[in-house]
C-alpha positions in Angstrom: 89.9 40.5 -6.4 86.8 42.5 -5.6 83.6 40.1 -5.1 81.2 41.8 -7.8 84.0 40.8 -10.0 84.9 37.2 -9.0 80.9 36.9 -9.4 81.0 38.0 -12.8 83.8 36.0 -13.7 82.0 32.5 -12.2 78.5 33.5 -13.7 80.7 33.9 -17.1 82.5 31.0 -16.9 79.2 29.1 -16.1 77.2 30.7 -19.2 80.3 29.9 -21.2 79.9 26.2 -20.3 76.3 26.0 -20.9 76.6 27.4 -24.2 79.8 25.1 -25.0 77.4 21.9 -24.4 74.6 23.6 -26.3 76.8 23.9 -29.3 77.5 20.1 -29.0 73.6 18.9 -28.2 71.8 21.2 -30.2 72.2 20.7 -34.5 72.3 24.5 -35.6 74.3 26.1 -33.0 77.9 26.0 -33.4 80.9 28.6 -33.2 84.3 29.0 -35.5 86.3 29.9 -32.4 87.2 30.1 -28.7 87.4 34.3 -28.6 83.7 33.7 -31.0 82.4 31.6 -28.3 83.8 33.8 -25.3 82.1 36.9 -27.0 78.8 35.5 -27.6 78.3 34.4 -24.1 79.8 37.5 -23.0 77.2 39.5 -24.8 74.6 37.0 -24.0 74.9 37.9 -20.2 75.0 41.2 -20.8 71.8 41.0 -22.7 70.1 38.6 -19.9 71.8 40.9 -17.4 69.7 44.3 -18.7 67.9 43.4 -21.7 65.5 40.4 -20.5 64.6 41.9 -17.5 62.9 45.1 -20.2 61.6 42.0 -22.1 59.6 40.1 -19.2 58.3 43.4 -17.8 56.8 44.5 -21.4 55.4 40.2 -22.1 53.7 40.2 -18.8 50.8 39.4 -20.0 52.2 36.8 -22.2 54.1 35.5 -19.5 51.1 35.2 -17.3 49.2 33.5 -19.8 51.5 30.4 -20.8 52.2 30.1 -16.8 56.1 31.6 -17.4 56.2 29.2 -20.7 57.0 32.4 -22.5 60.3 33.0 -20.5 62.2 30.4 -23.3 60.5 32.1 -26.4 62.6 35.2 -24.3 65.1 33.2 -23.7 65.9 32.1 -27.4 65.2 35.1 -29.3 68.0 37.0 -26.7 70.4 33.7 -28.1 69.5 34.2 -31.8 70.1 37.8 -31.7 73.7 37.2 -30.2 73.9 34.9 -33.1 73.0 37.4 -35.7 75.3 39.7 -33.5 78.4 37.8 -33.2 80.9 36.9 -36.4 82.0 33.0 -35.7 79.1 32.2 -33.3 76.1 30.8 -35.5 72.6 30.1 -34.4 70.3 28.9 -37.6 67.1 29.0 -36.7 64.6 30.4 -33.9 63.6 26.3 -33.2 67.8 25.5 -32.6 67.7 29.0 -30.1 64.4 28.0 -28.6 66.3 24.1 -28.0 69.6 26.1 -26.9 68.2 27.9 -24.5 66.5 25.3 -23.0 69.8 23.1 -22.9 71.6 26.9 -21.3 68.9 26.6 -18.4 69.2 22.8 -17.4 72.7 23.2 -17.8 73.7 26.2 -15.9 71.2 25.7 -13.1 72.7 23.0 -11.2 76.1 24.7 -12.2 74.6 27.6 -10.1 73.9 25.8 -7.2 77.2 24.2 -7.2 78.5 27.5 -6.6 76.5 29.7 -5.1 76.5 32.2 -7.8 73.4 34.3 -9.4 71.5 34.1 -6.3 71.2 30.3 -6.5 72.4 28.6 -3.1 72.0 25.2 -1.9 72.3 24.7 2.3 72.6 21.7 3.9 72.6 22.3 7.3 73.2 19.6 10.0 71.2 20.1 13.1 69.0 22.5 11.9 65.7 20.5 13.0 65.8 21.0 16.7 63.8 17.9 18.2 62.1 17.9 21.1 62.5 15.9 24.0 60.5 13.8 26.0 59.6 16.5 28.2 59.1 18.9 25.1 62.0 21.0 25.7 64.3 21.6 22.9 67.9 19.9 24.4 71.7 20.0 22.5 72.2 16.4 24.2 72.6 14.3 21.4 71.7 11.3 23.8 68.3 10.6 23.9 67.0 9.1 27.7 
């Protein structure tokens, strides 16, 4: 399987989730069906993928102003829309999109992390302070003297 699709498969699966916990947090969000639900979220990253990126170049200003505060009235307007768009996938209200896309974001962030998908990576890397010696010369010893 080619990587740019195994990417878009995990970054999916991950909005899929985060949308699936939204529709069980949030009162005013809720979907019919499974292919409903795989639809929206497929749509919604498509939007997020070449819509919002239009959307925060044009509210600049705004965004600048609220201190990037601005990004979830973006955010929720892009999830009402695929509301309106989608048959079986309801979203009531701008204040339930504004809360869903909040509860997208926390959820899908650490989901990102986890694995390493969107640009998101986490590195723990062991020995990656080198510590001086004594003498001030960096040494691989792992005994101190």
């Amino acid at each position: 399987m080619p990587q740019a699709l195994e990417d878009f498969i995990k970054r999916w699966a991950i909005t899929t989730v985060a949308v699936l916990v939204a529709t069980h947090v949030v009162a005013g969000i809720h979907y019919t069906n499974w292919k409903a639900l795989f639809v929206a979220t497929l749509i919604l990253g498509l939007l997020n993928a070449f819509l919002r990126p239009l959307l925060m170049l044009l509210s600049l200003p705004l965004l600048i102003l609220s201190l990037g505060l601005f990004t979830f009235v973006i955010n929720a307007t892009l999830l009402f829309f695929v509301g309106q768009l989608v048959t079986g996938f309801q979203v009531t209200t701008f204040w339930a999109a504004f809360w869903g896309g909040l509860v997208i974001s926390l959820v899908s962030f650490p989901l990102k992390l986890l694995t390493s998908t969107g640009g998101a990576r986490l590195e723990v890397r062991r020995g990656s302070i080198p510590r001086p010696d004594k003498a001030g010369r960096d040494d691989d010893d792992p005994i101190d003297v």
